[in-house]
C-alpha positions in Angstrom: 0.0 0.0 0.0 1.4 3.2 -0.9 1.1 6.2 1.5 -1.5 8.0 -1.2 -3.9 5.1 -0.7 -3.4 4.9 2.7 -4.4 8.2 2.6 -7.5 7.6 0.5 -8.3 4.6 3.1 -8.5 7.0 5.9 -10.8 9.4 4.3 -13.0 6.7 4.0 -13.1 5.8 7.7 -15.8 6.4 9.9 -13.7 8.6 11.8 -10.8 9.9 9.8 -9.9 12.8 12.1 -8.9 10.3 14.5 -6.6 8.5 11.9 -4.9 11.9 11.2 -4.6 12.5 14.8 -2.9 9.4 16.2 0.7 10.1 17.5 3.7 7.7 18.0 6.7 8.2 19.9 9.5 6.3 17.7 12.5 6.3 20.0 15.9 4.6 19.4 18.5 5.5 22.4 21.6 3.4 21.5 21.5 5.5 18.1 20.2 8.8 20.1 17.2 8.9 17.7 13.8 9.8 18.6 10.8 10.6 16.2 7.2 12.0 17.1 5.0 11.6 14.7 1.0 12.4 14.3 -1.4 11.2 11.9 -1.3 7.3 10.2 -0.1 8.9 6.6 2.9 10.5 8.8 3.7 7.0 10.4 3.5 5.3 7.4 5.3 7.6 5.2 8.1 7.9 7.6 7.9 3.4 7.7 7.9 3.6 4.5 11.4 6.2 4.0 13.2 3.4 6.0 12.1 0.8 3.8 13.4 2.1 0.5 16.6 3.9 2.7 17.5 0.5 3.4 16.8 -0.9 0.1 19.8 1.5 -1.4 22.3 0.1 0.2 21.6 -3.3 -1.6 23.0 -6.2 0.6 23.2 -5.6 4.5 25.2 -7.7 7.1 22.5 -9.5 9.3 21.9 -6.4 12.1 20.8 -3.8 9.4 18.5 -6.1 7.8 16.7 -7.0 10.9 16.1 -3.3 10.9 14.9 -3.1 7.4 12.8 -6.4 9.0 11.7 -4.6 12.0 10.4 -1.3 9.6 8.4 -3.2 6.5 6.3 -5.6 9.9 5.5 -2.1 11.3 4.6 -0.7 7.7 1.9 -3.9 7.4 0.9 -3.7 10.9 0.2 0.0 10.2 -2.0 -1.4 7.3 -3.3 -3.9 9.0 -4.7 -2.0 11.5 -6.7 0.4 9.3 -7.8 -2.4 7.3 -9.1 -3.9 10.5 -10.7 -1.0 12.1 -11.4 1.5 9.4 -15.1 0.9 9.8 -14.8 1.2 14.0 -17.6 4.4 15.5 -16.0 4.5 18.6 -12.6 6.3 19.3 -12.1 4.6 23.0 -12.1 1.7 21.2 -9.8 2.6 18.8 -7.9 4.5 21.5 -7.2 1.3 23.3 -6.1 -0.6 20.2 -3.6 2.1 18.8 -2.4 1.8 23.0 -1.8 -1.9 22.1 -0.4 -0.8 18.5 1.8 2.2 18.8 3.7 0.0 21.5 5.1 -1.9 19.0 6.3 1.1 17.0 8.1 2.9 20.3 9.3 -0.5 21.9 13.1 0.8 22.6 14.7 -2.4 20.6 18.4 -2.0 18.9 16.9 -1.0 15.8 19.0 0.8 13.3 17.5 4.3 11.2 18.1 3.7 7.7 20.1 7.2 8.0 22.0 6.2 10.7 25.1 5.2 9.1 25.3 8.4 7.2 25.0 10.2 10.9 27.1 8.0 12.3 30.4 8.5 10.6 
């Protein structure tokens, strides 16, 4: 899914402002990176900049492709949950599932930015 159809997915929601709304807190301390973002077209577009950032460098040795790993399962759980609760009415519902959701996006794991190595030397 591309961030425009994402985009188009949210607009068709039942409650789209809450889609837009929805902040994660993307933090990486052994790099010193942290990220807040707001709205699921934010979150994915930034998922999605890793992705292809780690697809330029071609091959990786086995860390900084668990990273690339780690960013394209957020990017389909991202999906995944609109997919699965586009049609929701309630926003303490969806409250509590992002809760359950955005956890995995800010769990503090040793995660590499696709940037990092550039920032790093």
């Amino acid at each position: 899914m591309t961030t425009t159809e994402l985009r188009k997915k949210i607009a068709e929601t039942e409650l789209p402002d809450w889609f837009n709304s929805a902040t994660a807190n993307i933090s990486y301390p052994h790099i010193n990176f942290s990220i807040e973002l707001e709205g699921f077209s934010s979150i994915h577009k930034w998922l999605l900049q890793q992705i292809n950032g780690w697809e330029e460098y071609g091959s990786l040795p086995n860390e900084f492709e668990q990273s690339k790993r780690h960013f394209v399962n957020l990017k389909t759980r991202i999906e995944n949950f609109i997919n699965s609760h586009h049609n929701q009415t309630n926003s303490g519902n969806l409250d509590s599932y992002w809760r359950q959701e955005s956890g995995q996006l800010s769990s503090n794991s040793n995660f590499f930015t696709s940037d990092w190595i550039g920032r790093a030397k």
